[in-house]
C-alpha positions in Angstrom: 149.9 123.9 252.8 146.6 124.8 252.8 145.9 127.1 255.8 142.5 127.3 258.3 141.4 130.6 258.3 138.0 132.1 260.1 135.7 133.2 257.6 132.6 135.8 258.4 131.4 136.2 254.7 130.2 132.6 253.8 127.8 132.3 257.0 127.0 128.6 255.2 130.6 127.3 255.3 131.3 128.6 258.7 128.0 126.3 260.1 129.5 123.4 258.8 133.1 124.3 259.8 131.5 124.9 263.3 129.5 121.5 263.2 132.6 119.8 262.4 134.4 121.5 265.5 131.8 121.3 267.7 132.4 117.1 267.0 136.3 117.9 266.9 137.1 116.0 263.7 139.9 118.0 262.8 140.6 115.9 259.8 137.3 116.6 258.4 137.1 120.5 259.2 140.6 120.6 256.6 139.3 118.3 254.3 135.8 120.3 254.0 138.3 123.8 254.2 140.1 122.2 251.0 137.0 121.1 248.8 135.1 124.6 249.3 138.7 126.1 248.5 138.9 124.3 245.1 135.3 124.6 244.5 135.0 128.6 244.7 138.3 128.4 242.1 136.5 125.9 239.8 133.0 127.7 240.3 132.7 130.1 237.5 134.2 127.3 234.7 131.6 124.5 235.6 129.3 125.8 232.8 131.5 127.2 230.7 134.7 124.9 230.8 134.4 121.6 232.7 130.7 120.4 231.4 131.1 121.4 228.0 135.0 119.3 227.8 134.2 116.9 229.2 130.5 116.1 227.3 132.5 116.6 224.3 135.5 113.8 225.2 132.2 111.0 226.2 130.4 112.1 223.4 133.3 112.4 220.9 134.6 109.1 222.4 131.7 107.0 221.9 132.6 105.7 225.5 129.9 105.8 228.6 130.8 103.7 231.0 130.3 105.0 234.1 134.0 104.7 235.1 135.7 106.4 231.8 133.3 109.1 232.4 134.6 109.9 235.1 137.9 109.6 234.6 137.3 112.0 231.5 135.8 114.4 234.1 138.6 114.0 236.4 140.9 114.9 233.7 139.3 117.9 232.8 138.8 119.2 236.1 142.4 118.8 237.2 143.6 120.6 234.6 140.7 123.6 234.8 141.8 123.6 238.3 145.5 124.3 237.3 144.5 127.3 235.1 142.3 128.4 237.8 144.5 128.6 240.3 147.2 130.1 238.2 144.9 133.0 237.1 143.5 133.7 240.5 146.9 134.0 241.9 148.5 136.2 239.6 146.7 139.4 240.3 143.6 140.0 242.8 142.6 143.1 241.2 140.3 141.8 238.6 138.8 139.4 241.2 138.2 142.2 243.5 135.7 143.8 240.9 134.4 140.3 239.4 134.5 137.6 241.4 134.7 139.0 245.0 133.9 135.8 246.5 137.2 133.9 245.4 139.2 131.9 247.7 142.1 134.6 247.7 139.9 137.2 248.5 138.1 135.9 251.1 140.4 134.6 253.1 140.1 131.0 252.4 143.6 130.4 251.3 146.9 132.8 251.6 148.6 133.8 248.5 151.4 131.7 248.7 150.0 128.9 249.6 148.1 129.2 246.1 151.1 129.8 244.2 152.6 126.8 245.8 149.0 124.5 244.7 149.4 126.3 241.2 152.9 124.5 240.3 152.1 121.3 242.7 148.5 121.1 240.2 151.1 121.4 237.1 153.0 118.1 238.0 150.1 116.5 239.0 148.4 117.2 235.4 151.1 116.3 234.3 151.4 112.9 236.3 148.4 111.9 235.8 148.3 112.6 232.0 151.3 110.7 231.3 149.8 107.6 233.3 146.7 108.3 231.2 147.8 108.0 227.6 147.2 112.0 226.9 150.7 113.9 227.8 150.7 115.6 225.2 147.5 117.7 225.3 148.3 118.0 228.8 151.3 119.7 228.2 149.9 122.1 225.4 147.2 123.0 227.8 150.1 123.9 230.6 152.1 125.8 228.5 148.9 127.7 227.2 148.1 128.3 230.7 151.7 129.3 231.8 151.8 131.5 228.5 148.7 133.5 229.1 148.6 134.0 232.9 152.4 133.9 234.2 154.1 135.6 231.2 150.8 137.9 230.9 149.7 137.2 227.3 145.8 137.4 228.3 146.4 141.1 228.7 146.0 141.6 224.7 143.1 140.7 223.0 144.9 138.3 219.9 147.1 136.2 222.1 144.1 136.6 224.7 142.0 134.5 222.1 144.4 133.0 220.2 145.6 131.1 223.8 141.6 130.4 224.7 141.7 128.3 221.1 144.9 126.3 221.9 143.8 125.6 225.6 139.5 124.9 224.6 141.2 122.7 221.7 143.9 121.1 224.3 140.9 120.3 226.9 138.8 118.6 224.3 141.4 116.6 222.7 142.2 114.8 226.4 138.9 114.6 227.4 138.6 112.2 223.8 141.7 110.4 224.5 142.1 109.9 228.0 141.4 106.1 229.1 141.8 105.8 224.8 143.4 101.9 225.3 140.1 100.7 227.2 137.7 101.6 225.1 136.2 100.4 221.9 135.8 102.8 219.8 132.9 103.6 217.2 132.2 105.5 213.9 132.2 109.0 216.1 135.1 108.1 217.7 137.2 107.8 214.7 135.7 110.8 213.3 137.0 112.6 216.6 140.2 112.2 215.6 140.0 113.8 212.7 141.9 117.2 212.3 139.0 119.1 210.8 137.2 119.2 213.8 139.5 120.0 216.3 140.5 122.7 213.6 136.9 124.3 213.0 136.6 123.8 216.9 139.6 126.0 217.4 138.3 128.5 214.4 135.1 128.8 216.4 136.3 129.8 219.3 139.2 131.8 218.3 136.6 134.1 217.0 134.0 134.3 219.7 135.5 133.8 223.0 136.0 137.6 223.5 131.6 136.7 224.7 133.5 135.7 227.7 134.7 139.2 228.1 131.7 141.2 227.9 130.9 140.7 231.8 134.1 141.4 233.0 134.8 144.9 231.2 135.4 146.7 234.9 137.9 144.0 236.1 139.6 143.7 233.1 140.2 147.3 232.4 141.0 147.5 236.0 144.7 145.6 235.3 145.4 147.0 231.9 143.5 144.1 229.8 143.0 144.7 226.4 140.2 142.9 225.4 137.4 143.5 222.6 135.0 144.7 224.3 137.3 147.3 226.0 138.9 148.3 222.7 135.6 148.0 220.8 132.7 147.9 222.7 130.1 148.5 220.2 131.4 146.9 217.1 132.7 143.6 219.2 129.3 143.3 220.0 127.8 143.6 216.9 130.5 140.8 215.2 130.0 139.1 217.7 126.0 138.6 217.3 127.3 137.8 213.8 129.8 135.4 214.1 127.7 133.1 216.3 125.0 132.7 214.2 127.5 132.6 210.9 129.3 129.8 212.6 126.0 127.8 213.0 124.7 127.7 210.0 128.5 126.9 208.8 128.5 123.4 211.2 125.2 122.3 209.9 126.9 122.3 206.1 130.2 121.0 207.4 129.3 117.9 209.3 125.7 115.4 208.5 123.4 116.4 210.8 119.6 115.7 210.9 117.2 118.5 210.7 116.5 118.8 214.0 119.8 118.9 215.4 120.5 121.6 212.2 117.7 123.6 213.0 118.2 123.8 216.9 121.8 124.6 216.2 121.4 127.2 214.5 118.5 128.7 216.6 120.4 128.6 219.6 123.0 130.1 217.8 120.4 133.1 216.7 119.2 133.6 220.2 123.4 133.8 221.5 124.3 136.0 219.5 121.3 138.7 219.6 121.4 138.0 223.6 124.7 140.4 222.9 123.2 143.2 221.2 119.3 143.3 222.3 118.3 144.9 225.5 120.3 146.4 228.0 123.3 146.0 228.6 124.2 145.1 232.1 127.0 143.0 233.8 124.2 140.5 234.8 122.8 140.3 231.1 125.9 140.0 229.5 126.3 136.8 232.1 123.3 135.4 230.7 124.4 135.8 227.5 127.6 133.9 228.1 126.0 131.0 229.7 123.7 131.0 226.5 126.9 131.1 224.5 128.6 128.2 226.6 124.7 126.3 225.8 125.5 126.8 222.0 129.4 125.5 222.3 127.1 122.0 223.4 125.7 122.0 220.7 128.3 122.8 218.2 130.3 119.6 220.7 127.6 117.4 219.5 127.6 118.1 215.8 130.3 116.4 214.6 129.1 113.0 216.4 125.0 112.8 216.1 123.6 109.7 214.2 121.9 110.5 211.3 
């Protein structure tokens, strides 16, 4: 179980703990002490995983009632918990370099008592997958996450990607589907089913997730990772910048888009990709450039599904 445990580093948490002492709710102390827990190891895949999924699954869907979005943004949270939570637990070292402020770290939550959430988060996704209609990406998704954090496949750059594909693929096709027998579907939704997409969607990413690596060089190379950027740092870069914008222009040809939707596609896409190769290069630029990156997945999401 999820342990109380002083904290002197997050001033901001400890008031409110303190408030909530001070009126001796006990109840609500641990259940404040377990949402800031699962919100530091959700915090850095808001942008980048849970926003991005679950847009796509509404979108892709035709569905938005209020309700079904949320129960598409449950899904995808629950699950992006799971991997977090796995990953975080495995090995502190990276953390300690990148994300010092992670639950493990500082204090917030033992280490076995993450390991035990990490397998109790797996039956729940389960669970709740199965009740939902969508075991089945569910389970590819856990057995992507199992393969790259627990038997270690992140730690070379191919299966690293090749995993981030699979699992990127896995989240969008449950966000889509989950709450699928409620819903009436449209033209886009029908399209969303369609194996080209998921496909290019899996293509795309398979080839440009290593922009997710370029800010975590130290930690990485701190555990042995053998990521693009460590193994290339120059030339990842530069394919990198290329692939993005490549991949743009590519969308805009594969699926009808108006002209405006083409040409901001493909703009963001420019601006992404030189964000990796023009100005300095610093820890704090290269997370810019990844947010921008995570901007340009939205748009690619969208593609597929715009009106004409």
């Amino acid at each position: 179980m999820l342990q109380l445990q002083k904290l002197t580093s997050l001033p901001r948490f400890a008031d409110v703990r303190n408030a909530l002492y001070d009126i001796g709710d006990e109840f609500a102390v641990a259940t404040y002490h377990a949402m800031h827990v699962v919100y530091l190891f959700t915090k850095s895949d808001i942008m980048t995983t849970l926003i991005p999924n679950t847009a796509f699954g509404i979108v892709a869907a035709g569905d938005f009632h209020p309700g079904r979005m949320l129960q598409r943004l449950a899904w995808v949270w629950v699950h992006c918990l799971q991997f977090c939570v796995s990953n975080q637990s495995i090995d502190v070292t990276e953390d300690k370099k990148n994300h010092p402020w992670r639950p493990i770290l500082c204090g917030l939550i033992s280490y076995p008592a993450a390991r035990y959430l990490r397998w109790m988060l797996l039956v729940m996704s389960l669970s709740l997958s199965a009740s939902w209609g969508v075991l089945t990406p569910s389970f590819t998704l856990s057995l992507a996450t199992i393969a790259y954090n627990e038997f270690g496949l992140s730690k070379k750059w191919f299966t690293r990607n090749a995993l981030n594909a699979i699992g990127y693929t896995s989240f969008c096709v449950g966000a889509t589907n989950t709450a699928h027998a409620n819903i009436h579907r449209h033209r886009s939704a029908d399209a969303s089913s369609s194996l080209s997409i998921h496909l290019v969607n899996a293509l795309i990413i398979m080839t440009t997730i290593q922009a997710q690596d370029f800010k975590d060089v130290e930690g990485d190379a701190a555990i042995g990772r053998e990521t693009l950027p460590i193994l290339y740092p120059r030339s990842s870069r530069i394919v990198t910048a290329g692939l993005i914008p490549m991949w743009s222009v590519l969308v805009t040809r594969l699926w009808t888009m108006d002209t405006v939707l083409s040409v901001s596609t493909v703009l963001v896409g420019c601006a992404a990709g030189l964000s990796f190769v023009v100005g300095p290069r610093t820890k704090a630029s290269d997370e810019r450039s990844y947010k921008l990156y995570n901007v340009w997945l939205c748009f690619l999401h969208v593609a597929p599904f715009a009106p004409i």
